[in-house]
VEXBA-438553 format. One record per residue: residue number from 1; residue in three letters; y negated, z, x of N, C-alpha, C, O in turn. Coordinates in steps of 0.1 Angstrom, whole numbers. Atoms other than C-alpha are relative to their C-alpha. Layout:
BEGIN
  resi  resn    nc2    nc3    nc1   cac2   cac3   cac1    cc2    cc3    cc1    oc2    oc3    oc1
   NUM   ALA      Y      Z      X      Y      Z      X      Y      Z      X      Y      Z      X
...
This chain:
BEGIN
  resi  resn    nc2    nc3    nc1   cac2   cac3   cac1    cc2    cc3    cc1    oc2    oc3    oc1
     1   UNK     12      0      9      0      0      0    -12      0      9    -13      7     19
     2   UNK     13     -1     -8    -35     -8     13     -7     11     -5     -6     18    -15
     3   UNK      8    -13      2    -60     17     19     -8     -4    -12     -5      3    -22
     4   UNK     12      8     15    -86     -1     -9     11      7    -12      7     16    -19
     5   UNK     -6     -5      7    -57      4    -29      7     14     -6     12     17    -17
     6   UNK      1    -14      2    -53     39    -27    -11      8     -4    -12     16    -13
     7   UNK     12    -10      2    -85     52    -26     -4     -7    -17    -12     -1    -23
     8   UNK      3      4     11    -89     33    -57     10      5    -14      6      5    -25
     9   UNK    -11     -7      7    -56     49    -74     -6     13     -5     -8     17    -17
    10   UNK      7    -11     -5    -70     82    -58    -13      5    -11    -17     16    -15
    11   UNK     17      0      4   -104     78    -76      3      0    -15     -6      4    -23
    12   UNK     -4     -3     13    -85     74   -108      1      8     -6     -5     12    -15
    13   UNK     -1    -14      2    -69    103   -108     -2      8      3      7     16     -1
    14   UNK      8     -6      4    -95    124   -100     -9     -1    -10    -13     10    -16
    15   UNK     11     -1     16   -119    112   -129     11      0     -7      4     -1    -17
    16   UNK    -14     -2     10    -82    114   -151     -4     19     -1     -8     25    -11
    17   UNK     -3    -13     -2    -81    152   -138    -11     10     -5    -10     19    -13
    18   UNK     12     -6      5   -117    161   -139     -5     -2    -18    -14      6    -21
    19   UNK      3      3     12   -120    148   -177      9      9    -10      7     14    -22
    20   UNK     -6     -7     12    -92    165   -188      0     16      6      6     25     -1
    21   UNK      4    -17      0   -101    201   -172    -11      2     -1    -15     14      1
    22   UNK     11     -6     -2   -133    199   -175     -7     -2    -19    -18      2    -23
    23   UNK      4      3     12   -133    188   -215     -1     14     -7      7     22     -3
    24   UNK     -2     -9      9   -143    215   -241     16      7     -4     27      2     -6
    25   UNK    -15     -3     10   -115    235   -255     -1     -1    -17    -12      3    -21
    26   UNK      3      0     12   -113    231   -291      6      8    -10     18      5     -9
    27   UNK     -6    -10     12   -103    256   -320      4     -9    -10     -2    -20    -12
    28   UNK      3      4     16    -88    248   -353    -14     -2     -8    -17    -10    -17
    29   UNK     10     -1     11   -117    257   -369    -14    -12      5    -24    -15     -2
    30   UNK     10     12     -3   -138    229   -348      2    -13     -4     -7    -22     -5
    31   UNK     -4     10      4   -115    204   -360     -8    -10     -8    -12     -3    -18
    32   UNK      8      7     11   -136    176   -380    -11      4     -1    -16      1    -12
    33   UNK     14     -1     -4   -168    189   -368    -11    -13      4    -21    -12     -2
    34   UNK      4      8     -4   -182    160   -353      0     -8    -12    -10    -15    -12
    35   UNK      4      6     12   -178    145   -390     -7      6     -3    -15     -3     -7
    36   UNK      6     -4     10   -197    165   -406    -17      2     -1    -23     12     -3
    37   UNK     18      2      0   -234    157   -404     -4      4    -15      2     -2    -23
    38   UNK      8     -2      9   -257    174   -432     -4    -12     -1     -8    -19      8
    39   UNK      2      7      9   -263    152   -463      4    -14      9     -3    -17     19
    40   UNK     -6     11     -8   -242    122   -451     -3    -10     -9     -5    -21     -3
    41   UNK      1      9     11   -248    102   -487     -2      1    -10    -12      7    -14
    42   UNK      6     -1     17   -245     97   -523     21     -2     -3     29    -10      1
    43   UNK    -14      8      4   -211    100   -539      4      4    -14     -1     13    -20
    44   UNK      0     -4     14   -197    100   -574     18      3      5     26     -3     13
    45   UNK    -16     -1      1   -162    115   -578      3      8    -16      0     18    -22
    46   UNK     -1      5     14   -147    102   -610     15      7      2     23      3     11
    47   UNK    -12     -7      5   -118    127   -622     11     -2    -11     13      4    -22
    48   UNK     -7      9     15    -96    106   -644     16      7     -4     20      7    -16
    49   UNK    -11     -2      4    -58    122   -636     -3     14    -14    -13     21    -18
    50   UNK     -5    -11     12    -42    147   -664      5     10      9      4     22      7
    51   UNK     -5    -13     -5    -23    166   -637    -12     10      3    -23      5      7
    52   UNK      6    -10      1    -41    196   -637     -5      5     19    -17      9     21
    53   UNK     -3     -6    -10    -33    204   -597    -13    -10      3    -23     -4      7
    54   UNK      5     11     -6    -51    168   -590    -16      3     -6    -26     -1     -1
    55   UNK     14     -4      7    -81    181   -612     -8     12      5    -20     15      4
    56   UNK      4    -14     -6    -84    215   -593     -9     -5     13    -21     -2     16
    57   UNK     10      6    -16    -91    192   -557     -6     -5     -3    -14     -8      6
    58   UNK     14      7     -2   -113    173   -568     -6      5     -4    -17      1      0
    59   UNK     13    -12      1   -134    202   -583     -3      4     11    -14      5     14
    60   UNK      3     -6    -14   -128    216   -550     -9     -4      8    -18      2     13
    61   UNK      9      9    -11   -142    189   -530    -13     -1     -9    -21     -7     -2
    62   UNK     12      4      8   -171    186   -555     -8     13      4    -20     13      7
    63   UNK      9    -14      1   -177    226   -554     -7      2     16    -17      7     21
    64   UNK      7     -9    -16   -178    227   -518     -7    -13      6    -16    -10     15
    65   UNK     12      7      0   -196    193   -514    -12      6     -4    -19     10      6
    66   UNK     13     -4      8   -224    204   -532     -7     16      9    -19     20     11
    67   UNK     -1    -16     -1   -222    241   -520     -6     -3     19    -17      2     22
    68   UNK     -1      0    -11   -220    232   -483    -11    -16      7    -12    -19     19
    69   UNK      4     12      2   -241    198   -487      2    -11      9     -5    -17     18
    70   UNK     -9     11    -11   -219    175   -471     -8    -14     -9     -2    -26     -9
    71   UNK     -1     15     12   -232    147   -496    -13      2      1    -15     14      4
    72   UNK     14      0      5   -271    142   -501      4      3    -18      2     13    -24
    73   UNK     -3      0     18   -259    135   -542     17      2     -4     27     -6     -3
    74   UNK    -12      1      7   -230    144   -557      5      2    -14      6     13    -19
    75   UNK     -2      0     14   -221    134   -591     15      1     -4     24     -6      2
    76   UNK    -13     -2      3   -190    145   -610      4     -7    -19      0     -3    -30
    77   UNK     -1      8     14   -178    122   -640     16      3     -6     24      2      3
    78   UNK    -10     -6      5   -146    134   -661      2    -12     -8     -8    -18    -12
    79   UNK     -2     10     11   -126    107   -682     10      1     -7     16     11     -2
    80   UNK    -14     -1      6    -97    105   -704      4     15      1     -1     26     -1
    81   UNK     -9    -14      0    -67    125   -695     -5     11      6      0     22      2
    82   UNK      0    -15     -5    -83    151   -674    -11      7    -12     -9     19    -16
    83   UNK      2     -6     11   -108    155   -703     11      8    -13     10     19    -17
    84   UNK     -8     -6      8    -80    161   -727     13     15      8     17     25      2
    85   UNK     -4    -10    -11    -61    183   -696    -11     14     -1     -8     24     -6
    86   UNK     15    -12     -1    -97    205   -691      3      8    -12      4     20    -11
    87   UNK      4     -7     15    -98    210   -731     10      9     -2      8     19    -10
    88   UNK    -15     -7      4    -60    225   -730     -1     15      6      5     23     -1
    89   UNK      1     -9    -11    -69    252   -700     -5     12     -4    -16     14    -10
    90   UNK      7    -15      3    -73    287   -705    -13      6     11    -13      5     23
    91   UNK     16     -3     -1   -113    300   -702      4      7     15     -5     10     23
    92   UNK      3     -4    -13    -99    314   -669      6     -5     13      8      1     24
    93   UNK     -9      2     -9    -81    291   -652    -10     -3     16    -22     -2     17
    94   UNK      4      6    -11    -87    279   -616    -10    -13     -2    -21    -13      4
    95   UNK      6     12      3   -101    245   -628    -11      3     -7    -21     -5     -6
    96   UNK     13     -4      9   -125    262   -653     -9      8      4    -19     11     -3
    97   UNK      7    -10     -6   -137    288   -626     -6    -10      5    -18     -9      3
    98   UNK      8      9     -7   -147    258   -606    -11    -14     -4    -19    -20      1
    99   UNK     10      2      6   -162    244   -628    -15      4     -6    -25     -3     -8
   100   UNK     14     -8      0   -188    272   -637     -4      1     14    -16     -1     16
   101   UNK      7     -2    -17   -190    276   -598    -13    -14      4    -21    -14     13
   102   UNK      3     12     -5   -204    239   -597    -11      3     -9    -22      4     -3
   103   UNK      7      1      5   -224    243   -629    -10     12      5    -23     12      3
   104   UNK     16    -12     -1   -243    278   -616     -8      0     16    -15      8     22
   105   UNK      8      5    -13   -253    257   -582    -16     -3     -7    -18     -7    -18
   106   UNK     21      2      5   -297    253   -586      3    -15      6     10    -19     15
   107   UNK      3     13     -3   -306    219   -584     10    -11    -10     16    -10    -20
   108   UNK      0     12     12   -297    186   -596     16     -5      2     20    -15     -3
   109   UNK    -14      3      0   -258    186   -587      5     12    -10     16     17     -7
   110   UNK    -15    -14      8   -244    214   -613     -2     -4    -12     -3      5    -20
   111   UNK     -4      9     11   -242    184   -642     11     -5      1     13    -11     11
   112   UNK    -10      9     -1   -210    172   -649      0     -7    -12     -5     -3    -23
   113   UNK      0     10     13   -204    141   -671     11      1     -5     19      9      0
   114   UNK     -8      0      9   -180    135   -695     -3    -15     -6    -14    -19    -10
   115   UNK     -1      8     11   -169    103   -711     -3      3    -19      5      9    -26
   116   UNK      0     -2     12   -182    103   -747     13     -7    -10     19     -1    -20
   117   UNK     -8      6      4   -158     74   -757     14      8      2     23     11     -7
   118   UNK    -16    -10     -2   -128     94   -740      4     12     -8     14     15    -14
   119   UNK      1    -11     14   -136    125   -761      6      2     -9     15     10    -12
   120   UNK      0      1     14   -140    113   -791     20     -3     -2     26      2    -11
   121   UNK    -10      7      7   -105     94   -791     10     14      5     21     13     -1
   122   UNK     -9     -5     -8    -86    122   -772     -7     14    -14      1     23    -18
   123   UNK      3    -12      8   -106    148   -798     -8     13      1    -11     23     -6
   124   UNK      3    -14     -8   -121    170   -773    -15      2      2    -20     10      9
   125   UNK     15      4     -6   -159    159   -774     -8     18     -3    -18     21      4
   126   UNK      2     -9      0   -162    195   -786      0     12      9    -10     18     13
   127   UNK     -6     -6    -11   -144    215   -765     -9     -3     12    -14      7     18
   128   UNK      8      2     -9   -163    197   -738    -16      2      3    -23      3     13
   129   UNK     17     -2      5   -197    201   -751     -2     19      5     -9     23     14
   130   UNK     -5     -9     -7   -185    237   -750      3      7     15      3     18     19
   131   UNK     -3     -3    -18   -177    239   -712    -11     -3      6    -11     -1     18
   132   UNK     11      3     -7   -213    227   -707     -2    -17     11    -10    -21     19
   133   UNK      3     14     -4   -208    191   -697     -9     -8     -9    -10     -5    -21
   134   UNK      5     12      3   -228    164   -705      6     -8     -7     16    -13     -1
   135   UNK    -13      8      6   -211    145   -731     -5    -17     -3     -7    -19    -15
   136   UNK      3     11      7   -221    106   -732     10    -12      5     19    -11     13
   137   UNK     -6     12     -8   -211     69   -728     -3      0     15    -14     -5     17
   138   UNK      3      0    -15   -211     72   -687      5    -10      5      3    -10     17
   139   UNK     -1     17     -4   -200     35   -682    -16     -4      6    -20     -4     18
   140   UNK     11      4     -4   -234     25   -681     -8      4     14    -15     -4     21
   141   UNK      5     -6     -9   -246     52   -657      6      4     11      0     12     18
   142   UNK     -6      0     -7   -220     52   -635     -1    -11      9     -2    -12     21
   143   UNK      1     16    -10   -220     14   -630    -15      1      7    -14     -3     19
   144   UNK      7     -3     -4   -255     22   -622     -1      8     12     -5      2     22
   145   UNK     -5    -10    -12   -249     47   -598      7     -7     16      4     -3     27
   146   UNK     -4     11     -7   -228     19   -579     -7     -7      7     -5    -10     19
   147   UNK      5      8      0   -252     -1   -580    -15      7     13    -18      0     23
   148   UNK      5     -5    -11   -278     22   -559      9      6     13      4     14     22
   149   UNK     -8     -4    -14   -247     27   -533      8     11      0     15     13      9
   150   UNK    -11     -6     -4   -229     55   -542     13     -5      2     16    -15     -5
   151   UNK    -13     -3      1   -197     58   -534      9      4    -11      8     15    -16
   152   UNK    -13    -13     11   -168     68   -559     12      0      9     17     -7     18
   153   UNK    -10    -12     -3   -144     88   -552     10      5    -11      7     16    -14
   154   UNK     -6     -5      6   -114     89   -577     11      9      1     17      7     11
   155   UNK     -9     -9      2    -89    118   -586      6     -4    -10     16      2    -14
């Protein structure tokens, strides 16, 4: 082996050595740090399943979006089955705590929508009106919503 060729091996594996002893150590709890820039966007997350479990995380991610303001906007739109799901739910479940948690944030994220059309045919426009949602046609203002760039985000 030529000398060029060593010292050039050599020089590798010192900046190899020095990068990897000299990098940060990182915790779990740093994980996915480097994503998370305050107010990253605008996003709508549209909660359509009936399973109940799948209606819990996406409150979650909405409560702690909002809470923690990973999102500049975040809008929460309910449709169908998880409306008729929601309406079924005893006043203390997990899904309905997280729900008051979202509606008693200040500011302009503790609205949630509701399909009016889905409601009505599923029965529940009451029940929903009741839980403090917003109850209308949200087609319109959703497609809207699109339209200035949010994101959606279904469950």
């Amino acid at each position: 082996m030529s000398k060029a060729k060593f010292v050039k091996i050599l020089a590798m594996l010192v900046a190899v050595l020095s990068m990897v002893f000299t990098a940060p150590a990182i915790s779990l709890g740093d994980q996915g740090a480097e994503y998370s820039p305050q107010g990253s966007g605008n996003v709508v997350i549209i909660i359509q399943s009936a399973d109940p479990e799948v209606i819990f995380f996406g409150l979650l991610f909405a409560d702690r979006a909002i809470k923690n303001q990973w999102m500049d906007n975040v809008k929460v739109v309910l449709w169908g089955p998880a409306e008729k799901t929601l309406a079924g739910l005893a006043p203390d479940s997990d899904q309905v705590k997280l729900i008051k948690s979202i509606q008693s944030t200040p500011g302009k994220h503790n609205r949630i929508w509701c399909c009016k059309a889905c409601s009505d045919r599923y029965g529940v426009t009451d029940k929903m009106e009741k839980l403090g949602f917003e109850v209308f046609h949200v087609g319109n203002a959703t497609s809207y919503l699109i339209k200035l760039g949010y994101r959606i985000w279904n469950w």
